[in-house]
C-alpha positions in Angstrom: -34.3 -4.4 12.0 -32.0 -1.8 12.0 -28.4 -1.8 12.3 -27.1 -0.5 15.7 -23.6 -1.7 15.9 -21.1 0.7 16.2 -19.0 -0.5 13.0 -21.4 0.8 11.1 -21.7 4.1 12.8 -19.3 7.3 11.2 -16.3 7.8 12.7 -15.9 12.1 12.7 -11.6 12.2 12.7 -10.2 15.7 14.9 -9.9 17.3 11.7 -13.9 17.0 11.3 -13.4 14.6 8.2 -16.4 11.9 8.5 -15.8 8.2 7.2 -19.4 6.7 6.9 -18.0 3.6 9.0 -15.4 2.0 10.8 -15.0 -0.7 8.2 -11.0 -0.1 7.1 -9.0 -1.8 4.6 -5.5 -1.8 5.4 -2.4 -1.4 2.9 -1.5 -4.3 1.7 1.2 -4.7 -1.4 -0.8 -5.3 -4.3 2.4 -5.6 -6.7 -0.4 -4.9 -10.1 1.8 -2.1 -12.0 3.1 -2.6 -15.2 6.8 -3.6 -15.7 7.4 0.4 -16.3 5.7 1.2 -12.6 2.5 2.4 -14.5 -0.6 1.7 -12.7 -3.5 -0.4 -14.7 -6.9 -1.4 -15.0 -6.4 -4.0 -12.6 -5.7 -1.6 -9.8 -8.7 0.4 -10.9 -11.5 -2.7 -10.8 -9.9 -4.1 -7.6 -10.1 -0.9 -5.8 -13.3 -0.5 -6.9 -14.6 -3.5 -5.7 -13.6 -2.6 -2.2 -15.3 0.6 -2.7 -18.4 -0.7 -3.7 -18.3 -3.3 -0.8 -18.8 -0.8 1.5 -15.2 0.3 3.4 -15.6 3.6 5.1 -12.0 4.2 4.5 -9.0 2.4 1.9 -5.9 2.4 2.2 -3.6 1.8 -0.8 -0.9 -0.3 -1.2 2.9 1.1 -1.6 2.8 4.1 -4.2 6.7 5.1 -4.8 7.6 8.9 -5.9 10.8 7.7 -7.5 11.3 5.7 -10.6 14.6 4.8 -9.7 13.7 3.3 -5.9 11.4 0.7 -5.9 10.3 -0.9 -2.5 9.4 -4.4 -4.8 8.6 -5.0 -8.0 5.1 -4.4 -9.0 4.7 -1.0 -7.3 3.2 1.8 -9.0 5.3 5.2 -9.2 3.7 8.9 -8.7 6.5 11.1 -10.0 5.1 13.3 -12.6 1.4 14.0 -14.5 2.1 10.9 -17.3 -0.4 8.3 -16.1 -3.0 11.3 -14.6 -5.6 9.5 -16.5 -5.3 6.5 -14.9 -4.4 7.5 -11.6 -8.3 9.9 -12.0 -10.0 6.6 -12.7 -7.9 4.8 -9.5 -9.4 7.7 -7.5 -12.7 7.6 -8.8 -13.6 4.0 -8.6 -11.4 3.6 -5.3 -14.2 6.3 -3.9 -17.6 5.3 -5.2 -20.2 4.8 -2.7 -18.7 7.0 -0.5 -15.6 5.2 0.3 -12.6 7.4 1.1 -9.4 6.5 0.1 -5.8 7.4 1.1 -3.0 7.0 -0.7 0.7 5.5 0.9 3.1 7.8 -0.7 6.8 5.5 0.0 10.5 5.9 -0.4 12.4 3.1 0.4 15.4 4.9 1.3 18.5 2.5 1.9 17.1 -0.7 0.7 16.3 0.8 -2.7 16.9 -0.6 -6.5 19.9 -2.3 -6.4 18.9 -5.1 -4.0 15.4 -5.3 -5.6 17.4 -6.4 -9.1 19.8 -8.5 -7.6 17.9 -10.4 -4.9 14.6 -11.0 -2.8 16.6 -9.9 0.0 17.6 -6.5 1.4 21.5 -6.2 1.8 21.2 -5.6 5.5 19.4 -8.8 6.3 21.7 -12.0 5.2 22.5 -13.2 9.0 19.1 -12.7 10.0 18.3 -15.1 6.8 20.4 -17.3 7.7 20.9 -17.7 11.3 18.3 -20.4 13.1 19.0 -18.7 16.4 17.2 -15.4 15.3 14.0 -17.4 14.2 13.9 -19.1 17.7 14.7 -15.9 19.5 12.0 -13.1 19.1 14.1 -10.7 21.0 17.1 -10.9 19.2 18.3 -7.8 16.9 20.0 -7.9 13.6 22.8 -6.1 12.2 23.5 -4.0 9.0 26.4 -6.1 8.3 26.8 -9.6 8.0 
């Protein structure tokens, strides 16, 4: 029997770039780089396995341009041509069986490095840590001050 439904049918984007289905896997923080932001082999198998399981289209997790800004820990960086190798092999294996994959190019702007060392917290965040009213109120705004 053959498959008719329309996930499995190819989605042709405006810019007449075909994805072979609708099957999507969204960005999700994979935190798998080295201490030094290098990406590794683990990045390569895992999005290779999502390749291989048949996603028309991947998206990756946070990929940082800056060294010095890091949105967590655990995020690989893209700022110059010293892990090419390994960012070839990401691509390959993130694209086999036809799989195309996109990659999240960040900068955390104002919450950047200094917070990241110091706490699990950005610095604009502490009363909506900390205040019970927040949680029970799902209109309620923060501030950038405590």
């Amino acid at each position: 029997m053959k498959n008719t439904s329309i996930l499995a049918k190819p989605l042709i984007l405006k810019n007449e770039v075909s994805i072979k289905n609708r099957f999507f896997k969204a960005a999700m923080s994979e935190t798998l780089a080295e201490k030094d932001a290098n990406p590794t082999q683990l990045l390569v198998n895992l999005y290779q396995t999502w390749a291989r399981g048949g996603a028309g289209l991947v998206l990756t997790g946070n990929v940082m341009i800056d060294r010095r800004a890091l949105g967590e820990p655990g995020n690989v960086v893209v700022e110059d041509e010293r892990d090419l190798v390994l960012l070839e092999e990401w691509a390959r294996a993130g694209t086999e069986n036809g799989t195309h994959l996109w990659m999240q190019l960040n900068h955390p702007g104002t919450i950047a490095q200094d917070v990241i060392q110091r706490t699990s917290r950005p610095k604009f965040f502490p009363t909506f840590w900390k205040s019970k009213k927040l949680l029970q109120s799902p209109s309620s705004s923060y501030s950038r001050r405590d």
